[in-house]
C-alpha positions as CSV (number, residue, x, y, z in Angstrom):
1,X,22.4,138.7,130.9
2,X,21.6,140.9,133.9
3,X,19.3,143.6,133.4
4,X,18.0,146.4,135.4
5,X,13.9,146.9,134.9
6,X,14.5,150.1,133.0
7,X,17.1,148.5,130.7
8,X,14.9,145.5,129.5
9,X,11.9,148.2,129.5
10,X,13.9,150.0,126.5
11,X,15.0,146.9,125.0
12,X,11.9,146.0,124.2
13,X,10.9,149.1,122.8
14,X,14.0,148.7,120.4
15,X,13.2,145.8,119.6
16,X,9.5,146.6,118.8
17,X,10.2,149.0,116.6
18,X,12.7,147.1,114.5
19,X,9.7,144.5,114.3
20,X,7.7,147.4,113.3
21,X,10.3,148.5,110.9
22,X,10.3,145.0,109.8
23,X,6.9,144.8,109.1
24,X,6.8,147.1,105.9
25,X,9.2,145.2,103.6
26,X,6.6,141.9,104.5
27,X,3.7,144.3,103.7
28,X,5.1,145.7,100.1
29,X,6.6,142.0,99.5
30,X,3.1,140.3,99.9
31,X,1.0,143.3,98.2
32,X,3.9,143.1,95.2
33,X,3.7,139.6,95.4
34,X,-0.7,139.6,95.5
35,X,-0.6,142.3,92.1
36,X,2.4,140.7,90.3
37,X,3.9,144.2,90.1
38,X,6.2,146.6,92.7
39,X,3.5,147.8,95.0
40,X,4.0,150.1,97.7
41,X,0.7,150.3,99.9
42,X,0.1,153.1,102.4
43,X,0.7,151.1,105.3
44,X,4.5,150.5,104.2
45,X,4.7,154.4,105.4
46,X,2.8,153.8,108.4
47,X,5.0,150.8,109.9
48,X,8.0,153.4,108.3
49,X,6.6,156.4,110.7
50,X,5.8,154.0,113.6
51,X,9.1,151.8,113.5
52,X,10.7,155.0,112.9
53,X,9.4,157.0,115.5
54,X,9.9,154.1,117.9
55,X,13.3,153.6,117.3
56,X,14.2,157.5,117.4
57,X,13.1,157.2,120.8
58,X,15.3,153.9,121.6
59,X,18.2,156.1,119.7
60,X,17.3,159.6,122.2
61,X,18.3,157.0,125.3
62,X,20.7,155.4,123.9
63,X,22.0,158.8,123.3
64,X,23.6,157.9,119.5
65,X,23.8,161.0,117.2
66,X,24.1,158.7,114.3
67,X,21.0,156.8,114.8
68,X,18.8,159.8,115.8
69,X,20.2,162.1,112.7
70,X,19.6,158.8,110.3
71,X,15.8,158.0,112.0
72,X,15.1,161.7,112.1
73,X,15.3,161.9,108.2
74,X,13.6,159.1,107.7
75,X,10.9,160.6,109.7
76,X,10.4,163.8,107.5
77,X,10.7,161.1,104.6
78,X,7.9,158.7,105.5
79,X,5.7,161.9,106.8
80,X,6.1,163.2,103.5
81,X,5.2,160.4,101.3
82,X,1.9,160.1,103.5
83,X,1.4,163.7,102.6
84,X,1.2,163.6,99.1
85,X,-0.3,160.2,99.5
86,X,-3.1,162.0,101.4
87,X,-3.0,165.1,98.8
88,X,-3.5,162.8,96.3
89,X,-6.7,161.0,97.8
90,X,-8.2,164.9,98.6
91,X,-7.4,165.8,94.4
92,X,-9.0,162.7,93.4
């Protein structure tokens, strides 16, 4: 596979934020699995938000509407739950 710099530059920015994408289902899986019950932990909306905004950014060069309009509203999604999440904390 021949790759200019730039090219393998923003493959591995895809790529890390798929792993970082990734990593929230292991998260919830192993806090789920650790309680015996469906968990989701804060930090499945924090690898959401970074995998996210990563691969909005892979999407933006690759220049795909489809991608970029589907990470964008996960975006507002993840940011949201970690808004009430942190409205939550400040009522307790």
């Amino acid at each position: 596979m021949n790759m200019s710099n730039g090219e393998l530059v923003w493959l591995i920015i895809g790529l890390t934020g798929q792993a970082l994408f990734s990593m929230r289902f292991l998260v919830q899986w192993l806090r789920s699995e650790r309680q015996k019950r469906s968990i989701v932990p804060v930090e499945f909306w924090y690898f959401s938000l970074g995998g996210g905004a990563t691969l909005l950014a892979y999407a933006v060069h690759k220049q795909d509407p489809v991608f970029i309009i589907g990470q964008l509203t996960g975006l507002f999604i993840y940011g949201r739950n970690l808004y009430f999440i942190r409205l939550q904390k400040v009522a307790d």
